[in-house]
C-alpha positions as a Python dict, from the first residue, in 0.01 Angstrom:
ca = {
    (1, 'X'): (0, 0, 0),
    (2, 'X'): (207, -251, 125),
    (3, 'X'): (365, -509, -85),
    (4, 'X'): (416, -883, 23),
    (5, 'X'): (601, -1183, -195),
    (6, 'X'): (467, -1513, -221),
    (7, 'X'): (765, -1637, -43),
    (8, 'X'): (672, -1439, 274),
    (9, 'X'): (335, -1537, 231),
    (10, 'X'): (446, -1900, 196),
    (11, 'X'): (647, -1884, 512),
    (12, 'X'): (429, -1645, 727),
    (13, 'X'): (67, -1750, 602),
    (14, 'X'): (-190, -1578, 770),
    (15, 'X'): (42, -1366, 1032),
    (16, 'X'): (215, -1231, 722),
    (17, 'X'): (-83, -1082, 537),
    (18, 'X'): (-205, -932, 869),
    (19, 'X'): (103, -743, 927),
    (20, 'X'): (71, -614, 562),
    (21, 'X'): (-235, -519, 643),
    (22, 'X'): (-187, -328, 1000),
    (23, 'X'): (-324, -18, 947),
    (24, 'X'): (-386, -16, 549),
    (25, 'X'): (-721, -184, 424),
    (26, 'X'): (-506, -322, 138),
    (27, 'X'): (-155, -544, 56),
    (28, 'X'): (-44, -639, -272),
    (29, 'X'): (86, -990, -315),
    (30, 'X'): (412, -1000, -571),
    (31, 'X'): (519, -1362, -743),
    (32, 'X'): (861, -1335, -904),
    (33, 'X'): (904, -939, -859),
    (34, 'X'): (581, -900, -1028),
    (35, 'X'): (239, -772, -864),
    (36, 'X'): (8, -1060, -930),
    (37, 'X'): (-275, -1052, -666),
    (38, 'X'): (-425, -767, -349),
    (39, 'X'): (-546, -909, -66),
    (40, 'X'): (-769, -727, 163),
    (41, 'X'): (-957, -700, 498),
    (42, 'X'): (-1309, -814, 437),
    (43, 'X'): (-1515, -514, 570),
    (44, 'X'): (-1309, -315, 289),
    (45, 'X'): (-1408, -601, 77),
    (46, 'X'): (-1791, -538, 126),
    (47, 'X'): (-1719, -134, 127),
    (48, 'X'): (-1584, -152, -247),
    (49, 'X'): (-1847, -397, -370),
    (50, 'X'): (-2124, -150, -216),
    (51, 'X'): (-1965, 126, -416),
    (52, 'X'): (-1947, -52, -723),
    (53, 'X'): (-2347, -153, -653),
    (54, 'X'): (-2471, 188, -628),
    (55, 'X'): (-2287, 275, -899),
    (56, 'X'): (-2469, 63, -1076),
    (57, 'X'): (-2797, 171, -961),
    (58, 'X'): (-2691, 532, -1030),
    (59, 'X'): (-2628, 435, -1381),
    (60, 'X'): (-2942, 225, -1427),
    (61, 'X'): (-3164, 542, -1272),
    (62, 'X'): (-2982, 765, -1530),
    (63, 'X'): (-3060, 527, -1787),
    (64, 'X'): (-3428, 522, -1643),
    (65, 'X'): (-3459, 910, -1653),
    (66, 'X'): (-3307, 916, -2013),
    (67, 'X'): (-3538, 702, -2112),
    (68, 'X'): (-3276, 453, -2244),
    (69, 'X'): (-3511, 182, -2132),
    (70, 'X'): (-3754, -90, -2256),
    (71, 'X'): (-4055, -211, -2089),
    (72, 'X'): (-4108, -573, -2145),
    (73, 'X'): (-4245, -948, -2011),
    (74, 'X'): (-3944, -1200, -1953),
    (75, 'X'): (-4101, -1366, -2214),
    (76, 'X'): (-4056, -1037, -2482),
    (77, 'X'): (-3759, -977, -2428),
    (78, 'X'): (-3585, -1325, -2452),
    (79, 'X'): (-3760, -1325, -2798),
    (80, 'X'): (-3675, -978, -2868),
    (81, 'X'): (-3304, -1085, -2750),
    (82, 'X'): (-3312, -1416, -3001),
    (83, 'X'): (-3431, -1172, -3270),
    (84, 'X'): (-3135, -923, -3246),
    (85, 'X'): (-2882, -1244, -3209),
    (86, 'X'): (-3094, -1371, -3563),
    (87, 'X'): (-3042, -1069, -3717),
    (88, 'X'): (-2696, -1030, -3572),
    (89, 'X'): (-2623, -1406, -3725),
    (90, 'X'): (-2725, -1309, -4026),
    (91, 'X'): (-2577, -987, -4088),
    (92, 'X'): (-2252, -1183, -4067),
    (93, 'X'): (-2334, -1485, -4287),
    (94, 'X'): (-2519, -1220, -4531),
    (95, 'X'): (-2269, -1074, -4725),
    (96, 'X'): (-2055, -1398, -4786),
    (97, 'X'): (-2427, -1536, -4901),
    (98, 'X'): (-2469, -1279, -5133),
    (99, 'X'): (-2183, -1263, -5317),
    (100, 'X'): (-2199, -1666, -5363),
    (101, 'X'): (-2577, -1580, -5523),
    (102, 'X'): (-2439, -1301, -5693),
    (103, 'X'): (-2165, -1464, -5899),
    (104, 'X'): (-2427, -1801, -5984),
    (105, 'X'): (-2705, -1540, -6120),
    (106, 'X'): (-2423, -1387, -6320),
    (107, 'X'): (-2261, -1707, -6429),
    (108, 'X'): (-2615, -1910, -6526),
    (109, 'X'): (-2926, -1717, -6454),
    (110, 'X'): (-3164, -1633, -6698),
    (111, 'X'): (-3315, -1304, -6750),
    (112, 'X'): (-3575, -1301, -6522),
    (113, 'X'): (-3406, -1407, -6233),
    (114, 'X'): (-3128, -1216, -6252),
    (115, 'X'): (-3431, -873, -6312),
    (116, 'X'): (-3584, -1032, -6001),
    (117, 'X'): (-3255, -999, -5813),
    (118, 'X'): (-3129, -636, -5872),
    (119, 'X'): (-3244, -387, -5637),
    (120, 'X'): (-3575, -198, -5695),
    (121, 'X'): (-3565, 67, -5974),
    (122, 'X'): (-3215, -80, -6127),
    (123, 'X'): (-3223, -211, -6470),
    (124, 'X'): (-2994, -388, -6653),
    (125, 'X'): (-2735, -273, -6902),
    (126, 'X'): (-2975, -382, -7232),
    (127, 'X'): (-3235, -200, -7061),
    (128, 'X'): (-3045, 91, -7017),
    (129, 'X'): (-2945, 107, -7359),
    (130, 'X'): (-3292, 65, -7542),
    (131, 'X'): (-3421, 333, -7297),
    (132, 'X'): (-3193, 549, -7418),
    (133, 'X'): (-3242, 460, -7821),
    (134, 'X'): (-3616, 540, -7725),
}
């Protein structure tokens, strides 16, 4: 691949990237000594984007045969989309939350509340104890 400076490019224009690309489908352009941008010819252009298209529609029929697939209205899935951002949302915000509610029930809440907060089946140290004395 042929490589072509922004100062030739500045000078020649047009006639400069065609002779970097006589006979090559590709020329990189260098600014400063450093390869910054690749032009090409625009039928190679369309070739490459084709290839990366049925790529894509190799994938997505993989996908389809694997079953990795969900069928759905437009409708359904934009709400099935807002519920996973929701949840996502609120997986992040949850554990902050928690730990805020967690150190007010242990700083002020009574008995109750604080039962009706533990997980199901835990009990609380006094529990504990007079289950164990019985």
């Amino acid at each position: 691949m042929s490589t072509l400076s922004a100062n030739d490019l500045k000078t020649g224009g047009i006639a400069a990237i065609e002779a970097a690309l006589a006979g090559q489908p590709e020329a990189i352009i260098s600014v400063r000594g450093k390869e910054r941008f690749v032009v090409m010819d625009v039928a190679h252009y369309h070739y490459l984007r084709e290839c990366e298209l049925d790529a894509a529609l190799a994938q997505s029929q993989a996908d389809l045969a694997a079953g990795r697939v969900v069928a759905e209205s437009a409708h359904a899935h934009a709400a099935r989309l807002q519920a996973m951002l929701n949840a996502e949302a609120v997986a992040v915000a949850q554990p902050a939350a928690k730990r805020a509610a967690q150190a007010v029930l242990k700083r002020a809440a009574p008995p109750a509340i604080k039962a009706a907060a533990r997980p199901a089946g835990a009990v609380s140290a006094k529990q504990a104890a007079s289950r164990r004395k019985g």
